[in-house]
C-alpha positions, 0 to 999 in steps of 0.5 A: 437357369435355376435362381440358386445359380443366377444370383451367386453368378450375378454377384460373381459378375458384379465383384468384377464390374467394380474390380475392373471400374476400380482398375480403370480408375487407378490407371487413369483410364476413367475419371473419378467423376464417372467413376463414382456413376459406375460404382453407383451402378454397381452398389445397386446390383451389389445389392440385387444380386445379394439380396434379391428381395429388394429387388423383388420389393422395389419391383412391387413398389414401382408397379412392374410385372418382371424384376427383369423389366425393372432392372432394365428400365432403371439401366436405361435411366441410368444409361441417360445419366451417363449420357448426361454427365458426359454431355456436361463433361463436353461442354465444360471441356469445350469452354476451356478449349475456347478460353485456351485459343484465347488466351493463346491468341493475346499471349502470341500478339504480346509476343510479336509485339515483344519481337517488334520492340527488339527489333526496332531498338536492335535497329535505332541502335546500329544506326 
């Protein structure tokens, strides 16, 4: 493929990666948090598409034979950021679920401590 295909391709791929983050934001499908991940993400390629220099610059300056390398190396960076974030997201999300079942314990012992009380007072008064 020609190179005055692939970027203009490449930038059409891109407008549709942020379009379709963007859908999946507004419908509460992703959550902002990981969103603004995949936005960075697709800043970035925004930019390389665009403007392919910086990419061929940036290959330069980080020592790679292929900007294809390049781009490849630095998703799968990015692929362990999200890895990351999502890792977080869980153990947070699992905090809360034990902080919850707690809560719900001590709130269902004060209930049938609650119950007990009536019944006790319905008891000691029909007698």
């Amino acid at each position: 493929m020609t190179e005055k295909l692939l970027y203009p391709l490449l930038l059409v791929g891109d407008l549709i990666f942020l379009l379709t983050i963007f859908l999946l934001v507004k419908n509460g499908k992703l959550s902002v948090r990981m969103s603004l991940a995949w936005f960075g993400l697709g800043g970035v390629l925004l930019v390389f598409s665009a403007f392919p220099v910086v990419a061929k610059m940036l290959r330069a300056l980080l020592h790679f034979e292929v900007v294809a390398n390049m781009v490849f190396t630095l998703l799968f960076c990015f692929s362990l950021l999200i890895l990351l974030l999502l890792c977080a997201d869980i153990g947070q999300a699992s905090d809360k679920i034990k902080r919850l079942a707690q809560q719900n314990a001590i709130l269902e012992r004060r209930v049938r401590q609650l119950e007990d009380q009536i019944k006790s007072q319905n008891s000691s008064e029909s007698e």
